[in-house]
C-alpha positions as CSV (number, residue, x, y, z in Angstrom):
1,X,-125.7,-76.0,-122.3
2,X,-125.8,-72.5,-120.9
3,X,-128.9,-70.7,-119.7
4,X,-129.4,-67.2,-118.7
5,X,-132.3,-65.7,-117.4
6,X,-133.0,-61.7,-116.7
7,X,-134.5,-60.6,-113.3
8,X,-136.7,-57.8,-113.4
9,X,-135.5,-54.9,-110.8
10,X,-132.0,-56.6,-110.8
11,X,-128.9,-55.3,-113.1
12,X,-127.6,-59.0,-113.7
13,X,-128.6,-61.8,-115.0
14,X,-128.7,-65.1,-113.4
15,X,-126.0,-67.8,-115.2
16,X,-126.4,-71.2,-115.3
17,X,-124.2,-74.0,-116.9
18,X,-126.2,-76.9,-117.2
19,X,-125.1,-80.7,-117.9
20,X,-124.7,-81.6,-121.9
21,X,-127.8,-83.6,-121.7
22,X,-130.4,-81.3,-120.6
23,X,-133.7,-81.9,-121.8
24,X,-134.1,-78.8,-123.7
25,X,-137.5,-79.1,-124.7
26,X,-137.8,-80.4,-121.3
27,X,-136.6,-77.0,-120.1
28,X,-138.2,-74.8,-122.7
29,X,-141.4,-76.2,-121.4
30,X,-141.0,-75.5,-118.1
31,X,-140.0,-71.9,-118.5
32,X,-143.0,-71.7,-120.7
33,X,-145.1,-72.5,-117.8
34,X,-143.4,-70.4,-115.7
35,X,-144.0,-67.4,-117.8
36,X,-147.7,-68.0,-118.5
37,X,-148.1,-68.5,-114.4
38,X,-148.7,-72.2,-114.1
39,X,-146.1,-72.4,-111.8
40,X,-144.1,-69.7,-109.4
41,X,-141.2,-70.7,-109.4
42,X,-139.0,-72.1,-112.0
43,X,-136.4,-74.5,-110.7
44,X,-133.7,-75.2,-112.5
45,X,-130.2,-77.7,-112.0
46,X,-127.1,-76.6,-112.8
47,X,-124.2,-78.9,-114.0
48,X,-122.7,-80.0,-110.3
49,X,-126.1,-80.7,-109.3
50,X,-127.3,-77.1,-107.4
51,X,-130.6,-75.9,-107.7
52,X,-131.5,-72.5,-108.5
53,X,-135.2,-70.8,-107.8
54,X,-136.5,-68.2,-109.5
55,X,-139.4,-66.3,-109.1
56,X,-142.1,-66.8,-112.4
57,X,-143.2,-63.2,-111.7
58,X,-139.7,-61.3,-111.7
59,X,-138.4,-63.0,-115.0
60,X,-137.7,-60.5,-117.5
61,X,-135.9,-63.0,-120.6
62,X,-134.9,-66.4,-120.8
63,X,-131.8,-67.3,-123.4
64,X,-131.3,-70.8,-124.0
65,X,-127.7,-71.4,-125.2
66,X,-126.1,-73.9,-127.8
67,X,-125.7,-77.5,-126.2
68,X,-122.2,-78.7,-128.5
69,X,-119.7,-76.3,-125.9
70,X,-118.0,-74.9,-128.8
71,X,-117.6,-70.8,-128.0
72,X,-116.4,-68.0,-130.1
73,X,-113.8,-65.9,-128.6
74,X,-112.1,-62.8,-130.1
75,X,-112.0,-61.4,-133.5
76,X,-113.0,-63.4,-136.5
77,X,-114.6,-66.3,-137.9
């Protein structure tokens, strides 16, 4: 499952590829929390297992991606 979240002040985007069986409601709660200030930071593990901080205050956007892998590239259907 990808994840990418938007930094305020900051002209990219934090990436993330995180293992097939995130949690995503799991996930979606916890951003939730970040962004309504019940917590700081949101933490978040990627696929090999690194942890990633981010501040609660400087997220701009959070996209949660598609969990089957299958990605679109190019022209057409």
């Amino acid at each position: 499952m990808d994840l990418r979240i938007g930094v305020t002040q900051s002209p990219r985007e934090v990436a993330l590829e995180l293992a097939d069986d995130t949690d995503r409601e799991a996930l979606r709660a916890q951003v939730e929390a970040a962004l309504t200030g019940a917590i700081d930071v949101l933490w978040v593990t990627d696929k090999k297992h690194r942890q990633v901080a981010v501040a609660a205050a400087k997220i701009a956007y959070v996209e949660i991606g598609t969990t089957d892998g299958e990605r679109k590239i190019g022209f057409g259907g």
